[in-house]
DSSP file (Angstrom, degrees, kcal/mol; ACC not computed):
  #  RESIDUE AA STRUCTURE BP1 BP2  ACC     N-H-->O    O-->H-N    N-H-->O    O-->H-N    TCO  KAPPA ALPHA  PHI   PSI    X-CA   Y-CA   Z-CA
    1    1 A X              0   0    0      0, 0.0     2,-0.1     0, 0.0     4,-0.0   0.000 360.0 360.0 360.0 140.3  137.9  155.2    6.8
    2    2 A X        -     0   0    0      1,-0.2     0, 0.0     2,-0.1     0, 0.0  -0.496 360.0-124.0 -89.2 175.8  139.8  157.8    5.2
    3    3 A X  S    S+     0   0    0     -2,-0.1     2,-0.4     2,-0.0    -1,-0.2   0.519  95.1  76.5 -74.5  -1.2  143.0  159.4    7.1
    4    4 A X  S    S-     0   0    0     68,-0.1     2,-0.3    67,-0.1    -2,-0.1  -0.845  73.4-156.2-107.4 152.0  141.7  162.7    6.9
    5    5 A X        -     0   0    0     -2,-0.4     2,-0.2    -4,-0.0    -2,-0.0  -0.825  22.3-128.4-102.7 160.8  138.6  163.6    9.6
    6    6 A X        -     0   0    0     -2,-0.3     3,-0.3     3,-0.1     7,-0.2  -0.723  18.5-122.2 -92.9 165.7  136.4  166.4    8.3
    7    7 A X  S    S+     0   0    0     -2,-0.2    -1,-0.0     1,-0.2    -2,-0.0   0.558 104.5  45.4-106.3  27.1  136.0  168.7   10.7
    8    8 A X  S    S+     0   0    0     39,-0.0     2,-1.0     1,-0.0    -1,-0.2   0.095  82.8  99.3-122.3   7.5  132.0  168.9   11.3
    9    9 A X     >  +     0   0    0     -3,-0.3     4,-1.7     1,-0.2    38,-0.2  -0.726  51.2 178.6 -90.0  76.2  131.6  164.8   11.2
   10   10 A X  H  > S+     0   0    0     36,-2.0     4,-1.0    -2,-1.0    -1,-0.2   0.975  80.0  60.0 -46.8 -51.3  131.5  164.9   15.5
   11   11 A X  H >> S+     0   0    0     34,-1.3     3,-3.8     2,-0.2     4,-0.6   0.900 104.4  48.6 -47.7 -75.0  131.1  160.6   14.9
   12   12 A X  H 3> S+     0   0    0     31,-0.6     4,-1.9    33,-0.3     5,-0.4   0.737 106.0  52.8   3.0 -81.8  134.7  160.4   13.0
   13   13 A X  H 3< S+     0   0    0     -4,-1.7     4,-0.3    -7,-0.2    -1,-0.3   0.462 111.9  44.4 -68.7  -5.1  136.2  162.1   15.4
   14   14 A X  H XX S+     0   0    0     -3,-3.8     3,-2.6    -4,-1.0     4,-1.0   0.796 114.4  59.1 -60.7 -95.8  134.7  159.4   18.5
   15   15 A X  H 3X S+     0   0    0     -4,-0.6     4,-0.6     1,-0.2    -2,-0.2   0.364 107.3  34.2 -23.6 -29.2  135.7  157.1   16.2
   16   16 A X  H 3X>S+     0   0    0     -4,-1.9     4,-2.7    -2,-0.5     5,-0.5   0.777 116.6  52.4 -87.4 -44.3  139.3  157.7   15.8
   17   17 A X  H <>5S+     0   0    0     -3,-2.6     4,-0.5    -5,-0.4    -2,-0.1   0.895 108.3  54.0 -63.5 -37.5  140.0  158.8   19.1
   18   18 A X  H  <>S+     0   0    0     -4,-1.0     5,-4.5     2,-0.2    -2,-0.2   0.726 115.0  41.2 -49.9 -54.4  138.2  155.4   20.1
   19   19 A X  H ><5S+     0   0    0     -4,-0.6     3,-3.8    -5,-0.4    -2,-0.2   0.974 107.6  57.5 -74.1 -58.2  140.8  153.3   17.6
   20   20 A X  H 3<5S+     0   0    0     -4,-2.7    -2,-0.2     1,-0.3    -3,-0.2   0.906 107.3  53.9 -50.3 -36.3  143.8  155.3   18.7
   21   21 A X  T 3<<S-     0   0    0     -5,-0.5    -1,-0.3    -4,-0.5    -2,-0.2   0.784 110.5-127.2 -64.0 -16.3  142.7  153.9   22.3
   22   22 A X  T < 5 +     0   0    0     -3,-3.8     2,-0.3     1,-0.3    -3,-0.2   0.837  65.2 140.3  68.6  24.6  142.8  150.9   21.0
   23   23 A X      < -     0   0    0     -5,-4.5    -1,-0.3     3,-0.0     2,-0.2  -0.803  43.9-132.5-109.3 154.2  139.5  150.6   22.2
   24   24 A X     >  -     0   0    0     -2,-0.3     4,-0.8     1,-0.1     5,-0.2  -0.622  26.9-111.1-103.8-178.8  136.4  148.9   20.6
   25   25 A X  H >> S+     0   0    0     -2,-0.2     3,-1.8     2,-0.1     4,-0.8   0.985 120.1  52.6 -70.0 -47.5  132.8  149.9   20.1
   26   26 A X  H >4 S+     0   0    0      1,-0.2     3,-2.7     2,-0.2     2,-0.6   0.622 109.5  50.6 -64.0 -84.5  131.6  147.1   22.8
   27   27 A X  H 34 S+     0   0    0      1,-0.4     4,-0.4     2,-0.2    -1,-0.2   0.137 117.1  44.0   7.7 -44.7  134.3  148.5   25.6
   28   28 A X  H <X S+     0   0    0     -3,-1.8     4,-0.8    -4,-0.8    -1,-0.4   0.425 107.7  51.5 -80.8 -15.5  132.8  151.7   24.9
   29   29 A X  T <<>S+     0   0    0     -3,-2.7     5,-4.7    -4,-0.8    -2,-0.2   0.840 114.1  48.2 -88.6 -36.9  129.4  150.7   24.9
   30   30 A X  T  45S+     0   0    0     -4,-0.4    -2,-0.2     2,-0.2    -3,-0.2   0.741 105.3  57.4 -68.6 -39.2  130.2  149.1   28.4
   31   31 A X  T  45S+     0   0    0     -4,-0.4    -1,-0.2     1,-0.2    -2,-0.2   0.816 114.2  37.8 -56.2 -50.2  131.9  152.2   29.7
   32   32 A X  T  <5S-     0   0    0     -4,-0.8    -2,-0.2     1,-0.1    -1,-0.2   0.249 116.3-111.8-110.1  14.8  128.7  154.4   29.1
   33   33 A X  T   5S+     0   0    0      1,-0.1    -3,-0.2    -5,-0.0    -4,-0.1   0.895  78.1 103.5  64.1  28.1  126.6  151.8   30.0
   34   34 A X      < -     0   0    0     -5,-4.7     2,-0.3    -6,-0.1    -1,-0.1  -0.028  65.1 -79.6-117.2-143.6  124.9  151.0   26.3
   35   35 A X    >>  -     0   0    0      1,-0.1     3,-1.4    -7,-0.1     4,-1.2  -0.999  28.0-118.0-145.1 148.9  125.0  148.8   23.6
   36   36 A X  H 3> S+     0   0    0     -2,-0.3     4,-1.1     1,-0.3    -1,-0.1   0.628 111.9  58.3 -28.1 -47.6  127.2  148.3   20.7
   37   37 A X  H 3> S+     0   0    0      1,-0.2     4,-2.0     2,-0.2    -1,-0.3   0.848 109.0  50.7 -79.3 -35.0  124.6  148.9   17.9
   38   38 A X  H X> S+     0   0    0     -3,-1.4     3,-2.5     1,-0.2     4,-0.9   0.981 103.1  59.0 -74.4 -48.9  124.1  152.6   19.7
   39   39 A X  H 3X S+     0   0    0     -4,-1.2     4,-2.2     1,-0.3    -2,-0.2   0.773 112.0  46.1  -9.1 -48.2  128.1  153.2   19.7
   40   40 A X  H 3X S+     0   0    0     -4,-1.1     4,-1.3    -5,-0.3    -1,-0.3   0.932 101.6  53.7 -33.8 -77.6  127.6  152.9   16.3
   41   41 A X  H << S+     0   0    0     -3,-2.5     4,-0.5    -4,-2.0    -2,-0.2   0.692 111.7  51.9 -61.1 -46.3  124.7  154.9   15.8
   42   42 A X  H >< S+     0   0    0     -4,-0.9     3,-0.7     1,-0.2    -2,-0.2   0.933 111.9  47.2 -75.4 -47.1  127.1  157.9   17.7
   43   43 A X  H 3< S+     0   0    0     -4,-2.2   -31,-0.6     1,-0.3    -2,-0.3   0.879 108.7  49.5 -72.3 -18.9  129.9  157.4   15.3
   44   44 A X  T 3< S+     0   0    0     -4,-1.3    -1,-0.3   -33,-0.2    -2,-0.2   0.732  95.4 100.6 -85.2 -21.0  127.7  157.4   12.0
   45   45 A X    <   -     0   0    0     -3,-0.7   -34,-1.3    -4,-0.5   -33,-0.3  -0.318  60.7-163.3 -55.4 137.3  126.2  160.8   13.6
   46   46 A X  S    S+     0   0    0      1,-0.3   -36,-2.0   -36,-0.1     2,-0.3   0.622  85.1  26.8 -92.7 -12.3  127.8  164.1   12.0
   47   47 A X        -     0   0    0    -38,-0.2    -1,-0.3   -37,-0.1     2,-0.2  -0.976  65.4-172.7-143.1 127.6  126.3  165.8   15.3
   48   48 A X        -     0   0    0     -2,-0.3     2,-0.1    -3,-0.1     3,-0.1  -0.661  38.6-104.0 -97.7 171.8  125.5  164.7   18.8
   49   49 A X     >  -     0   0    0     -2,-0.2     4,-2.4     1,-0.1    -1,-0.1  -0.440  39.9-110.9 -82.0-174.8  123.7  166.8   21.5
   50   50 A X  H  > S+     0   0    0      2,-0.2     4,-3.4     1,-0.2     5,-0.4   0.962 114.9  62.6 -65.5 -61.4  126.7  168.2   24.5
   51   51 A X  H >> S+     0   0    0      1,-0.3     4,-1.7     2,-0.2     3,-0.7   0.763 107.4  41.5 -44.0 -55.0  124.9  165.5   27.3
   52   52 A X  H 3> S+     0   0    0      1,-0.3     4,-3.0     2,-0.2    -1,-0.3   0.863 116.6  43.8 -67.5 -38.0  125.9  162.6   25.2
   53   53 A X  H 3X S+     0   0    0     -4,-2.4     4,-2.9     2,-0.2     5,-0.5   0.676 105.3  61.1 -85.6   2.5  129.3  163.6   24.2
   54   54 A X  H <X S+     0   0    0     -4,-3.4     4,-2.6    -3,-0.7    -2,-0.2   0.967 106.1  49.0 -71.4 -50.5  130.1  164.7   27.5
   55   55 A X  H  X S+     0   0    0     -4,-1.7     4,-2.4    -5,-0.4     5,-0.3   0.993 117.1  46.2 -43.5 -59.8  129.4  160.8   28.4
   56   56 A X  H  X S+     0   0    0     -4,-3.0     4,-2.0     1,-0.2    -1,-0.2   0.894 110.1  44.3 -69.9 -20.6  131.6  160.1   25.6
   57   57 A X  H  <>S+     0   0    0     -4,-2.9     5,-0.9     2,-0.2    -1,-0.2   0.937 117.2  48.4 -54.6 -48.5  134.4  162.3   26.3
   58   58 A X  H ><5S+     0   0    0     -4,-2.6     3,-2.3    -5,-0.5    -3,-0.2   0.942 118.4  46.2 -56.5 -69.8  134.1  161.1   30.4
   59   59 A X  H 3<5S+     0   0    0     -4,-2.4    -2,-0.2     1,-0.3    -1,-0.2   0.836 122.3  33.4 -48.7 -55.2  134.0  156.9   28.8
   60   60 A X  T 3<5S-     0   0    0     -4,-2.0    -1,-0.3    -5,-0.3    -2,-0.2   0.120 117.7-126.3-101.8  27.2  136.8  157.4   26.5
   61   61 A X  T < 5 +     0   0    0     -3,-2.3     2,-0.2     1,-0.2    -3,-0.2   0.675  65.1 119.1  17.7  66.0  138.6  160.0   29.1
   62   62 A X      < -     0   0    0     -5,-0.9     2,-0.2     1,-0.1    -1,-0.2  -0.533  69.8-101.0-103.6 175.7  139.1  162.9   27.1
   63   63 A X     >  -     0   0    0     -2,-0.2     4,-1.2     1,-0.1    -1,-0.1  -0.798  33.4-117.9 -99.3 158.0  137.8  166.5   27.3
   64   64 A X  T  4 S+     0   0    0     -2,-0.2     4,-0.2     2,-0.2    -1,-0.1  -0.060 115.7  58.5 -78.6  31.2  134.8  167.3   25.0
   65   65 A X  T  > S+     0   0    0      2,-0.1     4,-3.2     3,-0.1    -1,-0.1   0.344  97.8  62.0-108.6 -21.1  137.0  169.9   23.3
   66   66 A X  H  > S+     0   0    0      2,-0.2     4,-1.5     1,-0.2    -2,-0.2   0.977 108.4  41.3 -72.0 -29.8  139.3  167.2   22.4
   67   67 A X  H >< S+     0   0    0     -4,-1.2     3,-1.8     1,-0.2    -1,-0.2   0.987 119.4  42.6 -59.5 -57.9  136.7  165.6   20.5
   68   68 A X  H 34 S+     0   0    0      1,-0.3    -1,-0.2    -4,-0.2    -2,-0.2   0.813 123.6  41.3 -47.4 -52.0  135.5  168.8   19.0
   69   69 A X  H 3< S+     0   0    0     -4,-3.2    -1,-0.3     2,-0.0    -2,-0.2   0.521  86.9 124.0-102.2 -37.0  139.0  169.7   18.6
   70   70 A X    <<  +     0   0    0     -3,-1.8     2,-0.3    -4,-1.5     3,-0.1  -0.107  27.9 158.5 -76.5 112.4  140.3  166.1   17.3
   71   71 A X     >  -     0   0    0      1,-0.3     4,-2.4   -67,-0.0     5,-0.1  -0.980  52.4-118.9-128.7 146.7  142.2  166.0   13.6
   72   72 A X  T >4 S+     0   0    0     -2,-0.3     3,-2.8     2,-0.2     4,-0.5   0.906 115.6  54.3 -21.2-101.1  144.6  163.4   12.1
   73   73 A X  T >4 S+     0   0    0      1,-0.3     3,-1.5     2,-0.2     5,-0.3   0.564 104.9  49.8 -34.0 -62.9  147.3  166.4   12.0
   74   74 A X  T >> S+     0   0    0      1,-0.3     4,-1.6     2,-0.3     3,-1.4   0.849 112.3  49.2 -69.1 -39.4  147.1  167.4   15.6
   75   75 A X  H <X S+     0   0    0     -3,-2.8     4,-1.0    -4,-2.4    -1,-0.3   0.840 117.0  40.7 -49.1 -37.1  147.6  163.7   16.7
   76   76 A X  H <4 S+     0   0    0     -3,-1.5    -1,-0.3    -4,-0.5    -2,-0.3   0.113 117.3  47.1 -90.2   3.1  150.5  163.4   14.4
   77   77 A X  H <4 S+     0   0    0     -3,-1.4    -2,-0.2    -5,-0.3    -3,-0.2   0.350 116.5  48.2-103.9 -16.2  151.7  167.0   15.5
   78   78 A X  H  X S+     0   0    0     -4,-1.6     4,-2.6    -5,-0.3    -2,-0.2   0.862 114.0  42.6 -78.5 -49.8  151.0  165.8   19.3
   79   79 A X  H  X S+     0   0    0     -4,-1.0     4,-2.8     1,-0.2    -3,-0.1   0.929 114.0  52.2 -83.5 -38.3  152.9  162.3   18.9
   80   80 A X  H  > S+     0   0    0      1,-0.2     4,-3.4     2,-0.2    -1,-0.2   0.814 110.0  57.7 -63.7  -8.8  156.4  164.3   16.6
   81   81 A X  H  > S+     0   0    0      1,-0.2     4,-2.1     3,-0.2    -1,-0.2   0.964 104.4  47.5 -79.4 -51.5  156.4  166.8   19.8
   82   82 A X  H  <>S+     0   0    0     -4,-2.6     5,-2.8     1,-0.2     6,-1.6   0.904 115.2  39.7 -64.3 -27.5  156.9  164.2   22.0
   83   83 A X  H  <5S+     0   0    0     -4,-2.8     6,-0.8     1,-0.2     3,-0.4   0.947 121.1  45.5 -53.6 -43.9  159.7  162.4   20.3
   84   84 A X  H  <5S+     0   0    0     -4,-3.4    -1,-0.2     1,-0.3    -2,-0.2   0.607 108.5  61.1 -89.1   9.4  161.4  165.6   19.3
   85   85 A X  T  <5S-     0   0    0     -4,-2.1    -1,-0.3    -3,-0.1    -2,-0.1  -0.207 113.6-103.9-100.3  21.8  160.8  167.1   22.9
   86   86 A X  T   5S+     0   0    0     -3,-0.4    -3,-0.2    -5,-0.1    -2,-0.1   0.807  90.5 110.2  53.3  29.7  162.8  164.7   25.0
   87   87 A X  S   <S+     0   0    0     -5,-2.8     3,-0.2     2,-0.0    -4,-0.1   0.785 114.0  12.3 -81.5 -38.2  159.9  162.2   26.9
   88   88 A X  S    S+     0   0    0     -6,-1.6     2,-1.9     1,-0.2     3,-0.3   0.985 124.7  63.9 -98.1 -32.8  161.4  159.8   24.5
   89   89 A X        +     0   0    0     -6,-0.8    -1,-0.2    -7,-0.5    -2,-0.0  -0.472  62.9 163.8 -76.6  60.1  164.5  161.6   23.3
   90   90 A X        -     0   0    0     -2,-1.9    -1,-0.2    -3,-0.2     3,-0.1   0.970  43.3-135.5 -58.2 -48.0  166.3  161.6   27.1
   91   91 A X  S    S+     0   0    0     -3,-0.3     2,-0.4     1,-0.2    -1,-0.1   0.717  70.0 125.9  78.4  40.8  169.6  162.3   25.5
   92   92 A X        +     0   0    0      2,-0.0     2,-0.4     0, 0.0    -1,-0.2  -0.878  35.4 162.1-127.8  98.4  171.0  159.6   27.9
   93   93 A X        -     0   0    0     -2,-0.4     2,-0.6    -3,-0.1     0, 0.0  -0.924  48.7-100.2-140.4 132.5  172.7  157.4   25.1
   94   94 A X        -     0   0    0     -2,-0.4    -2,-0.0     1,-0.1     4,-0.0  -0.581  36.5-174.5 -63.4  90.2  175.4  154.9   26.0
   95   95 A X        +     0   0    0     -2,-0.6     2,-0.3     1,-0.1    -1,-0.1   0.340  68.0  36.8 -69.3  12.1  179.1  156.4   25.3
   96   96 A X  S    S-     0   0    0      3,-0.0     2,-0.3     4,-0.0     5,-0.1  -0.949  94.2 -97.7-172.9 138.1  181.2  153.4   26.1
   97   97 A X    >   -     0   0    0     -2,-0.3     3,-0.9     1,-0.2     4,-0.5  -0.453  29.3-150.1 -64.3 115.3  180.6  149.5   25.4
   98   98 A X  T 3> S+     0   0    0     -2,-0.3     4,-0.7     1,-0.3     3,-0.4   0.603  98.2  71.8 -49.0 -20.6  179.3  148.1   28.9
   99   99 A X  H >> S+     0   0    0      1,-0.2     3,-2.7     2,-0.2     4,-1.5   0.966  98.6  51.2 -96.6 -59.0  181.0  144.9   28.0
  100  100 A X  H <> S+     0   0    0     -3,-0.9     4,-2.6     1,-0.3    -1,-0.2   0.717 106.4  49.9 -35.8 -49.8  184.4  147.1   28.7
  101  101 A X  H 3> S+     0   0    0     -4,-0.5     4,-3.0    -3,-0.4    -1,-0.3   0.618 108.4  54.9 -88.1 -13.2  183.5  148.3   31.9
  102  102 A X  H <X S+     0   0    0     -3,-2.7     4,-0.7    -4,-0.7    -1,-0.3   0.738 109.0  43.6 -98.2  -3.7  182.7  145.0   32.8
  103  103 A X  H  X S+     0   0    0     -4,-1.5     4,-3.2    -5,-0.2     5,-0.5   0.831 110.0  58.6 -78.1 -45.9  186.0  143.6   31.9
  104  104 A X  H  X S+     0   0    0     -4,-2.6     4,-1.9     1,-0.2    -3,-0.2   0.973 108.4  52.2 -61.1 -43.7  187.7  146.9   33.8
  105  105 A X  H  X S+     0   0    0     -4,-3.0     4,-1.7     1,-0.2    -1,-0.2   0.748 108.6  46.7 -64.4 -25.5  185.7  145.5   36.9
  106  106 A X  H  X S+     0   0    0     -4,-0.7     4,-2.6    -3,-0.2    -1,-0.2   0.939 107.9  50.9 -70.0 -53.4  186.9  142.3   36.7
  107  107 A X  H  X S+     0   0    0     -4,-3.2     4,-3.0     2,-0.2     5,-0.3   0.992 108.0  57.4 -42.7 -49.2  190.5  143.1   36.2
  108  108 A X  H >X S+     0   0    0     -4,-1.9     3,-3.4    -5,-0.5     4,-1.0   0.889 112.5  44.6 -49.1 -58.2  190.3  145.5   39.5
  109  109 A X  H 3X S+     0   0    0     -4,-1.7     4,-1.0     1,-0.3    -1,-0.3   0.849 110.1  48.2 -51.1 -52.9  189.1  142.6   41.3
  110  110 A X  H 3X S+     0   0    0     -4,-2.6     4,-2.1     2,-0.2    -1,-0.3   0.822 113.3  49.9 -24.0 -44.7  191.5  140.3   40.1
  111  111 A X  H <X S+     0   0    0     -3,-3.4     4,-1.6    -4,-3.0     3,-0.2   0.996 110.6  51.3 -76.1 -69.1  194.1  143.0   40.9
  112  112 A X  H >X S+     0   0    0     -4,-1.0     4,-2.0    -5,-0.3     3,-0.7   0.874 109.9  47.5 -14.4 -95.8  192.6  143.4   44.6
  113  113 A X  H >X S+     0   0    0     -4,-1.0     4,-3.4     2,-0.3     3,-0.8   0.735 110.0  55.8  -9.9 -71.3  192.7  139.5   45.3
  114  114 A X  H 3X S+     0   0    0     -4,-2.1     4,-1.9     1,-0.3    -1,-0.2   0.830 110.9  46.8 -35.2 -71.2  196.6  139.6   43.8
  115  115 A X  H <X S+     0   0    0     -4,-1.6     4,-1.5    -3,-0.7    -1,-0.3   0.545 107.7  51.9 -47.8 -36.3  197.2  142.2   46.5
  116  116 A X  H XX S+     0   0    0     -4,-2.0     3,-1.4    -3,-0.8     4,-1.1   0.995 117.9  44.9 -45.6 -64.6  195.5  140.3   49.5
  117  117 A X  H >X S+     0   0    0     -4,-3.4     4,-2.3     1,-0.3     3,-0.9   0.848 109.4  48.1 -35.6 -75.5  197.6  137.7   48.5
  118  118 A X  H 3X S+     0   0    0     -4,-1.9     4,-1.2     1,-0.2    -1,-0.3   0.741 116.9  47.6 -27.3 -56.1  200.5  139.4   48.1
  119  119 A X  H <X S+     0   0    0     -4,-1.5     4,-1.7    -3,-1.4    -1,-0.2   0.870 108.2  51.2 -51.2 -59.8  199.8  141.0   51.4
  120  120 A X  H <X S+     0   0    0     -4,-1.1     4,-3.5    -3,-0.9     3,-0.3   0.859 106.6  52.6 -40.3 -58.2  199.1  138.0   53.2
  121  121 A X  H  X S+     0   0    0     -4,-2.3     4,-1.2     1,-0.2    -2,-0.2   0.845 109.6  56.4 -57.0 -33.3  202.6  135.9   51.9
  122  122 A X  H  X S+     0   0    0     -4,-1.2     4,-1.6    -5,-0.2    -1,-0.2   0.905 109.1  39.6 -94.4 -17.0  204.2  139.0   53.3
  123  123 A X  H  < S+     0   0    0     -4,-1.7     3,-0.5    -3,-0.3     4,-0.4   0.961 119.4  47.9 -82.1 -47.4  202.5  138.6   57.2
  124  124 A X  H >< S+     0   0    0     -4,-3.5     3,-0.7     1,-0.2    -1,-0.2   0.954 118.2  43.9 -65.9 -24.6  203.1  134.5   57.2
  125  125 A X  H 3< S+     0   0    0     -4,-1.2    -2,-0.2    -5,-0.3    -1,-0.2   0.628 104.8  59.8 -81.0 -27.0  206.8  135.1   56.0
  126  126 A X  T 3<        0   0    0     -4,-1.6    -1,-0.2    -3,-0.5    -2,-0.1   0.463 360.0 360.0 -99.7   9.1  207.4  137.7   58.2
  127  127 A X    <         0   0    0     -3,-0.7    -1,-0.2    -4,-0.4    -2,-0.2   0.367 360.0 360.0-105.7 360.0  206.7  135.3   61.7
């Protein structure tokens, strides 16, 4: 299939939306309560009637405008928003080697302990 959808092929645009789900035609066929060969039959279509893609929009839980709507570029304009929009791009990036801090925690304890001690010799020594 090529990367580009046209934008009056209605099947295509099932189809891709269907692959980006990571879904197959039997899954789909199972969801709406058909058979493979018709799943098929809808993506090789350049037009369905509304009632059917409204079933497909509802199986593959979409809107029927995303299908209508549905290009390569908007998926790939969809996915760079989120990266460059902070869901994935928190801005919560590690400023300082955890391995440090877990050496700085150890010393304190170490230091503590020293200081019980310390504390302790002064209270048996001092009876």
């Amino acid at each position: 299939m090529s990367a580009t959808t046209k934008p009056f092929h209605i099947g295509r645009k099932i189809s891709r939306i269907r692959e980006l789900k990571d879904m197959k035609q039997e899954a789909l066929a199972q969801a709406m309560g058909t058979n493979q060969q018709a799943i098929s039959a809808i993506e090789n279509s350049e037009n369905i009637d509304e009632e059917k893609l409204k079933e497909v929009a509802k199986a593959l839980g979409v809107t029927v405008e995303a299908i209508k709507n549905f290009s390569e570029e908007n998926v790939i304009n969809y996915f760079n928003n989120i990266y460059d929009n902070g869901v994935f791009n928190t801005g919560n990036y590690c400023n300082f080697n955890p391995l440090d801090k877990v050496v700085e925690l150890y010393e304190r304890l170490v230091q503590a302990e020293k200081d019980k001690n310390e504390y302790l010799e002064k209270l048996i020594k001092g009876k």
